[in-house]
N, CA, C and O atoms as CSV, one atom per row, in Angstrom:
chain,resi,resn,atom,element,x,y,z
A,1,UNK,N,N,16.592,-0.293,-4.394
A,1,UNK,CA,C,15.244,0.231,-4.321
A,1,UNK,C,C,15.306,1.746,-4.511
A,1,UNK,O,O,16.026,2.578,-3.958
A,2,UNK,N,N,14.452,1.865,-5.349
A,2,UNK,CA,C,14.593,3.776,-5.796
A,2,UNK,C,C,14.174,4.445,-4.199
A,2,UNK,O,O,13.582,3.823,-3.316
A,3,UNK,N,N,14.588,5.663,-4.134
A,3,UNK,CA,C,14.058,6.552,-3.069
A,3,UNK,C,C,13.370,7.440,-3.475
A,3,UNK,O,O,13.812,8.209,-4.328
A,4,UNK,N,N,12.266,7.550,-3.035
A,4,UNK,CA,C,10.991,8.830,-3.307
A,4,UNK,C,C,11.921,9.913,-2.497
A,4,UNK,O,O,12.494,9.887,-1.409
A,5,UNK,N,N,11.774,11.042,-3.726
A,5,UNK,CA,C,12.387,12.182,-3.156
A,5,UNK,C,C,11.475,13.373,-3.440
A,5,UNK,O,O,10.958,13.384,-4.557
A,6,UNK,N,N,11.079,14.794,-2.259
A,6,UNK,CA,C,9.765,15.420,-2.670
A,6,UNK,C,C,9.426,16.063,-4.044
A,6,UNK,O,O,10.384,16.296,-4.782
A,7,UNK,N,N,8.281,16.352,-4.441
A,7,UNK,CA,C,8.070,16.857,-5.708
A,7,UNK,C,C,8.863,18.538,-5.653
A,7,UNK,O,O,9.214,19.181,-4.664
A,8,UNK,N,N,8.940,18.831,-6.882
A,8,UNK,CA,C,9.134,20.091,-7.226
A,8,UNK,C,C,8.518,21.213,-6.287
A,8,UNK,O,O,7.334,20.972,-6.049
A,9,UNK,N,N,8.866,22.071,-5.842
A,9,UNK,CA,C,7.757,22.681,-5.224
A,9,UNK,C,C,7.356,23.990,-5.540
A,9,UNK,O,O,6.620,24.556,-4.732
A,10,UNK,N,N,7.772,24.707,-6.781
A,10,UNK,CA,C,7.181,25.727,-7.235
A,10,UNK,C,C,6.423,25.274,-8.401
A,10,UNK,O,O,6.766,24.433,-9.232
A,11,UNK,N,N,4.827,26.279,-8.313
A,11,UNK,CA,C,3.993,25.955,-9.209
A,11,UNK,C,C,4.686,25.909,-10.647
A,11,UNK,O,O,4.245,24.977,-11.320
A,12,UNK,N,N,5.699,26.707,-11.316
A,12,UNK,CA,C,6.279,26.754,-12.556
A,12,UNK,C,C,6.437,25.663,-12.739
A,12,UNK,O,O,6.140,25.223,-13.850
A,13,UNK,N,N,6.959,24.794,-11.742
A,13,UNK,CA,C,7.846,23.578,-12.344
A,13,UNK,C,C,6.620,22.259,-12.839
A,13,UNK,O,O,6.897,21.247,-13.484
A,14,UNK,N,N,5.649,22.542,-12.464
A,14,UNK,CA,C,4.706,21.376,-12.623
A,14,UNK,C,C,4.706,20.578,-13.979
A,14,UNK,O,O,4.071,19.552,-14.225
A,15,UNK,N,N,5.490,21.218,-14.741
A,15,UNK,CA,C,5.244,20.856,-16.437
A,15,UNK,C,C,6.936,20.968,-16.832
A,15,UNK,O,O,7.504,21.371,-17.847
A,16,UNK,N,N,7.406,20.458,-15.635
A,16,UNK,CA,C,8.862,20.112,-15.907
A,16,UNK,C,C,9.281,18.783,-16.005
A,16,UNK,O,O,8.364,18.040,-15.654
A,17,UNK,N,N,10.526,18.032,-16.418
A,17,UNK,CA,C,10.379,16.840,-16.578
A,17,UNK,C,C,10.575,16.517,-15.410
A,17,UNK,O,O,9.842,15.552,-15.195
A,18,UNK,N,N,11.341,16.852,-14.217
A,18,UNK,CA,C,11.367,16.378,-13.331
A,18,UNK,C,C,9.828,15.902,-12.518
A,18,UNK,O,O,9.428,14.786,-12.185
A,19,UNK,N,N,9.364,16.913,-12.415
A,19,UNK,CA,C,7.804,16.980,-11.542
A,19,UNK,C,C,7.482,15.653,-12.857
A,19,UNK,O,O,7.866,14.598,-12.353
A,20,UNK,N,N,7.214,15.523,-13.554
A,20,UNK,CA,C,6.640,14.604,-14.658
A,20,UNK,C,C,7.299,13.148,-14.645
A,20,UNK,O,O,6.824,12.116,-15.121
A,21,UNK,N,N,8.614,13.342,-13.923
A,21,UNK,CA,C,8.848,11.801,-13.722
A,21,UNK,C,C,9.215,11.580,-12.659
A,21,UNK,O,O,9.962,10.644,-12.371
A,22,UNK,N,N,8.581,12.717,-11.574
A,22,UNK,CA,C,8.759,12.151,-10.060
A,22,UNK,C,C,6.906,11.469,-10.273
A,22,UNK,O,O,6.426,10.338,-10.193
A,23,UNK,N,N,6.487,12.456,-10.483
A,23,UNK,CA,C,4.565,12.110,-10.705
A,23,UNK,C,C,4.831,10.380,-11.344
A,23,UNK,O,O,5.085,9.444,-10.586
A,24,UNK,N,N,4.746,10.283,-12.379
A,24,UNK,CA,C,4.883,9.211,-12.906
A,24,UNK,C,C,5.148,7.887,-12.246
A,24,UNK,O,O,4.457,6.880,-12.399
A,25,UNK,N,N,6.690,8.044,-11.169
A,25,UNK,CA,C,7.401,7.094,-10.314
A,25,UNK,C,C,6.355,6.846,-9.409
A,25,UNK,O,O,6.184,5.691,-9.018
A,26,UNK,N,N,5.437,7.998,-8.916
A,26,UNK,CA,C,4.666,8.179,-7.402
A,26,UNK,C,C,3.329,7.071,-8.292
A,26,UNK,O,O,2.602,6.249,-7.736
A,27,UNK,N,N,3.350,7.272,-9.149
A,27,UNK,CA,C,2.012,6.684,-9.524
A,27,UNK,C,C,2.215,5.019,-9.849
A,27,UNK,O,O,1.522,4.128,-9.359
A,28,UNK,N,N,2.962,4.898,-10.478
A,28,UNK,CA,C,3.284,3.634,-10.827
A,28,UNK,C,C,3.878,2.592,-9.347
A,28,UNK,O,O,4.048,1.375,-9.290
A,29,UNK,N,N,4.103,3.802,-8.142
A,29,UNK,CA,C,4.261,2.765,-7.084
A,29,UNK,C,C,2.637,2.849,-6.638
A,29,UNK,O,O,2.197,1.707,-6.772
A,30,UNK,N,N,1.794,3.561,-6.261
A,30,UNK,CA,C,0.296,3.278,-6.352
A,30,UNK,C,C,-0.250,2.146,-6.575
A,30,UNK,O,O,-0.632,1.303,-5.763
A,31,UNK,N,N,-0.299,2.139,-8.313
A,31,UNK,CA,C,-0.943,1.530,-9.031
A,31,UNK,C,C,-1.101,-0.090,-8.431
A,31,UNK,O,O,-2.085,-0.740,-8.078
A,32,UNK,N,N,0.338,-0.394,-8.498
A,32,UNK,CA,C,1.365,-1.775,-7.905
A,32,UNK,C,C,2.240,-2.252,-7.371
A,32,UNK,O,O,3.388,-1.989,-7.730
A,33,UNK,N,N,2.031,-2.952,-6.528
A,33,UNK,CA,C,2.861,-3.808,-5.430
A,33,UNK,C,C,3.672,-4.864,-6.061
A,33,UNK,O,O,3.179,-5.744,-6.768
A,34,UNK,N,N,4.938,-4.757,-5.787
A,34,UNK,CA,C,5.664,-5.763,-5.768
A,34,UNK,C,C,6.728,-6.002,-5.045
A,34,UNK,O,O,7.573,-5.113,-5.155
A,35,UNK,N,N,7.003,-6.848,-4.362
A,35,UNK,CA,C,8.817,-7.451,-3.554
A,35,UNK,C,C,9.079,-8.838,-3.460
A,35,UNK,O,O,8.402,-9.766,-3.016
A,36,UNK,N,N,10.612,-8.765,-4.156
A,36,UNK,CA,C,10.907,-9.721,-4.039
A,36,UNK,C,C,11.649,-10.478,-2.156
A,36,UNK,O,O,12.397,-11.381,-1.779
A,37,UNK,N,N,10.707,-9.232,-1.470
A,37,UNK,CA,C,11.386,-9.710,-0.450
A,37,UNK,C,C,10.148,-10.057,0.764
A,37,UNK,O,O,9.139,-10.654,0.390
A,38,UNK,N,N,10.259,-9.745,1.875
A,38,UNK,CA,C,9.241,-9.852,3.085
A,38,UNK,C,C,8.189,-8.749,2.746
A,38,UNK,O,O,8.422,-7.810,1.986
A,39,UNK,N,N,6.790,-9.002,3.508
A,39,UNK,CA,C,6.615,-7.898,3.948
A,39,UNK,C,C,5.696,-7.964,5.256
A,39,UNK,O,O,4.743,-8.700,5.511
A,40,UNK,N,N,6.267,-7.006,5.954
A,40,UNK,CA,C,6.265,-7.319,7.635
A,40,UNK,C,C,5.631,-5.757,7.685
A,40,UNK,O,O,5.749,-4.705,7.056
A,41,UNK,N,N,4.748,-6.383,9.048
A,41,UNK,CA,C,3.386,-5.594,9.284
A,41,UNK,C,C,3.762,-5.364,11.036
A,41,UNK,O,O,3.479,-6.285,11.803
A,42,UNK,N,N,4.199,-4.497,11.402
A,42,UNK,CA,C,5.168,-4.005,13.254
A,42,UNK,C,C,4.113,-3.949,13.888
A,42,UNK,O,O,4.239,-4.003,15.112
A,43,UNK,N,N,2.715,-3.824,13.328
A,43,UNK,CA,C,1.629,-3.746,14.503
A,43,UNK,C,C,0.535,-4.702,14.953
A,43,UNK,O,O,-0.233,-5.072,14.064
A,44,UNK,N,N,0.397,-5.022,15.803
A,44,UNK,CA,C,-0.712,-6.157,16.269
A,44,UNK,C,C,-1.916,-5.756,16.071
A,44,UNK,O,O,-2.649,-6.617,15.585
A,45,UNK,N,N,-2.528,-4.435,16.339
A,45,UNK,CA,C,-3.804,-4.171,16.031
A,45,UNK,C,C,-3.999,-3.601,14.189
A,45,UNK,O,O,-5.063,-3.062,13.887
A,46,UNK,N,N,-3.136,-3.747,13.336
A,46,UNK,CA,C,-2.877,-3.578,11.621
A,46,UNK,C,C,-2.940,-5.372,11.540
A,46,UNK,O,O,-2.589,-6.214,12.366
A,47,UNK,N,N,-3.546,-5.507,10.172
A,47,UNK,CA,C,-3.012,-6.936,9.757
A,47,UNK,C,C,-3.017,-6.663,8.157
A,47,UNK,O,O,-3.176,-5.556,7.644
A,48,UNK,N,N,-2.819,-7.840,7.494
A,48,UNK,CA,C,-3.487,-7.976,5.890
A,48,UNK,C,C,-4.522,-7.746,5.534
A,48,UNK,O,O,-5.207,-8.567,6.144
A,49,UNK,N,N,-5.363,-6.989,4.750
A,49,UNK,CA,C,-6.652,-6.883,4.449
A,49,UNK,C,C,-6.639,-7.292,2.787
A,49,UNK,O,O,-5.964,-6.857,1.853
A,50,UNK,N,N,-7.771,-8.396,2.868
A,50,UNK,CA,C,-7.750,-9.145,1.371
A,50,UNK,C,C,-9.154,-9.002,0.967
A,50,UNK,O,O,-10.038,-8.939,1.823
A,51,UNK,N,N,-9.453,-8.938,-0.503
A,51,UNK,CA,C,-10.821,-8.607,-0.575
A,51,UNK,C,C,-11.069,-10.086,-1.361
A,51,UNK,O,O,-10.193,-10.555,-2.088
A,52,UNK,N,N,-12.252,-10.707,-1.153
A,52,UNK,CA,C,-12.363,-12.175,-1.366
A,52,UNK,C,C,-13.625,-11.754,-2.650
A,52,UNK,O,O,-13.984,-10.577,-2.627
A,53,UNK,N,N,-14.162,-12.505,-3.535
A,53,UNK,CA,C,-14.822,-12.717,-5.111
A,53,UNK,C,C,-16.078,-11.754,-5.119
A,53,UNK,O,O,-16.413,-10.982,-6.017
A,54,UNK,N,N,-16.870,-12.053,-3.548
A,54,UNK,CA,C,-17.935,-11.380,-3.393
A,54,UNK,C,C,-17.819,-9.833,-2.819
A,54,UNK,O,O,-18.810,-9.262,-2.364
A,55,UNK,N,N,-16.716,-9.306,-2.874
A,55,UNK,CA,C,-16.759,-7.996,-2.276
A,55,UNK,C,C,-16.491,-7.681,-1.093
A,55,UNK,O,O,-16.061,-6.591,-0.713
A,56,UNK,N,N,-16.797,-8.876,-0.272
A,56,UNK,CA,C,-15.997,-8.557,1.189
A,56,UNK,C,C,-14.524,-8.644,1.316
A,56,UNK,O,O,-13.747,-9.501,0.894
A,57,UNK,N,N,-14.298,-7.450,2.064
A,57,UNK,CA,C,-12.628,-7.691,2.953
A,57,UNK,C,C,-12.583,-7.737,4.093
A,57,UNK,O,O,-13.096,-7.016,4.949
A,58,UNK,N,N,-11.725,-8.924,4.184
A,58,UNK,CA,C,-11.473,-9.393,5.329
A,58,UNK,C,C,-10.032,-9.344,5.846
A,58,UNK,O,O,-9.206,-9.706,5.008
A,59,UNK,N,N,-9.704,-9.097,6.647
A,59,UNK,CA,C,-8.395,-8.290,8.196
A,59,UNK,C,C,-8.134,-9.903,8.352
A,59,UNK,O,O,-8.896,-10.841,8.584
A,60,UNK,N,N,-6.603,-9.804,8.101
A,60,UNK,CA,C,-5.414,-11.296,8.424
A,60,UNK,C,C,-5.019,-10.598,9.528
A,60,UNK,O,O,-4.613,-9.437,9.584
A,61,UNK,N,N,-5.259,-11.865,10.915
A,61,UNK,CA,C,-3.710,-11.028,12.246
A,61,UNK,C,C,-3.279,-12.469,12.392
A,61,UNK,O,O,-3.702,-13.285,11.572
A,62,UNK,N,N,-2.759,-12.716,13.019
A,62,UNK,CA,C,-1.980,-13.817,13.740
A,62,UNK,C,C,-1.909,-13.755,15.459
A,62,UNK,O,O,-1.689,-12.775,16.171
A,63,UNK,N,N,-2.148,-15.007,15.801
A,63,UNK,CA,C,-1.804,-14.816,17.645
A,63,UNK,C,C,-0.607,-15.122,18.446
A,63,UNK,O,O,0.122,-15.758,17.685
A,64,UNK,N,N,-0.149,-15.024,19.350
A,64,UNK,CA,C,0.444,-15.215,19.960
A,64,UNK,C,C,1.107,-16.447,20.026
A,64,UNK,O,O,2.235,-16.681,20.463
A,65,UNK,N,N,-0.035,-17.493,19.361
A,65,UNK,CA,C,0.552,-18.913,19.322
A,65,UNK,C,C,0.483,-19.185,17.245
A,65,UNK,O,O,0.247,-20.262,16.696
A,66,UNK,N,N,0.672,-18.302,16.777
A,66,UNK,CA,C,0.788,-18.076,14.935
A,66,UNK,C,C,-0.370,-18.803,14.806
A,66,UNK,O,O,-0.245,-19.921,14.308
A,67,UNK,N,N,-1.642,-18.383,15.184
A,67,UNK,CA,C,-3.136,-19.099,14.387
A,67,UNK,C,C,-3.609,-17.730,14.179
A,67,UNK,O,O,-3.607,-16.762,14.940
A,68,UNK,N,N,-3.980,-17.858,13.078
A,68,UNK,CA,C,-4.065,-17.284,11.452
A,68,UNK,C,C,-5.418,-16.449,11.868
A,68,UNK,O,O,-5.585,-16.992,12.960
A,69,UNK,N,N,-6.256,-15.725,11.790
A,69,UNK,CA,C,-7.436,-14.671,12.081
A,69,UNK,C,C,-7.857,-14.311,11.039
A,69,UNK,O,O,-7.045,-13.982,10.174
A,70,UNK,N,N,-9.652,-14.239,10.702
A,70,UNK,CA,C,-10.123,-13.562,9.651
A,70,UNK,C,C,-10.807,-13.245,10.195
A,70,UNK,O,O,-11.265,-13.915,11.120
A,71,UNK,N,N,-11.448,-11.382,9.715
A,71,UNK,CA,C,-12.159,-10.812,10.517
A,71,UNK,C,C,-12.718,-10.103,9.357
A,71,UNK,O,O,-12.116,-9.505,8.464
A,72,UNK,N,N,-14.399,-10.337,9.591
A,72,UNK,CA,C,-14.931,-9.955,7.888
A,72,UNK,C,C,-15.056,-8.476,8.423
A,72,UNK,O,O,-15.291,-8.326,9.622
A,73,UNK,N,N,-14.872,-7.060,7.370
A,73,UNK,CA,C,-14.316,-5.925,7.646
A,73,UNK,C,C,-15.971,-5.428,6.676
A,73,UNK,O,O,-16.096,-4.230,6.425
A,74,UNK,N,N,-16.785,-6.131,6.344
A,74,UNK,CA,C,-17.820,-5.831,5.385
A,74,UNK,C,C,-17.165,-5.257,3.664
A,74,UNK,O,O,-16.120,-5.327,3.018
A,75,UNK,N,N,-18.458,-4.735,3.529
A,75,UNK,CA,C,-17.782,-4.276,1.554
A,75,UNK,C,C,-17.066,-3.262,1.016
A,75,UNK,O,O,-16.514,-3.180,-0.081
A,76,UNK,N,N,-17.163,-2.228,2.240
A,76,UNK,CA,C,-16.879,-0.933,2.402
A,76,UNK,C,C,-15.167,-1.177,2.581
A,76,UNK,O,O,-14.720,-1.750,3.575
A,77,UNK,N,N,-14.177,-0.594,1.335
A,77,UNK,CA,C,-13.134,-0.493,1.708
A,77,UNK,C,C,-12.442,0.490,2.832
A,77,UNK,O,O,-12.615,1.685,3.072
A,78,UNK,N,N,-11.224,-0.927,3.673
A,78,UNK,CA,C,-11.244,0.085,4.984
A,78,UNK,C,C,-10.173,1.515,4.678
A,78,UNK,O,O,-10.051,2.389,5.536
């Protein structure tokens, strides 16, 4: 897995290749998600937030006994 390492930090360098393909890396992890592995969420009050056809998103948690939670979050992304 690549490591994000900080941008350039003098204004000169902004139009260097480095700054141009750290920018690039930063954006393209943005854009899209992908793993071929887990992905694990450490907090109980955080869950999944999925946005369903009509515009609402709705908050995934799980309980104590693994039953599944949807909690409509309205249209407004959280």
């Amino acid at each position: 897995m690549p490591v994000l390492t900080p941008p350039p930090y003098r204004v000169q360098d902004i139009t260097s290749q480095p700054w141009q393909k750290w920018f690039s890396f930063v954006f393209s992890m943005i854009t899209k998600f992908y793993t071929e592995n887990n992905v694990v969420i450490d907090s109980s009050s955080n869950g999944l937030v999925l946005k369903d056809t009509a515009g609402h998103y709705w908050k995934v948690t799980v309980s104590v006994g693994g039953v599944l939670t949807t909690t409509d979050l309205g249209t407004t992304k959280p």
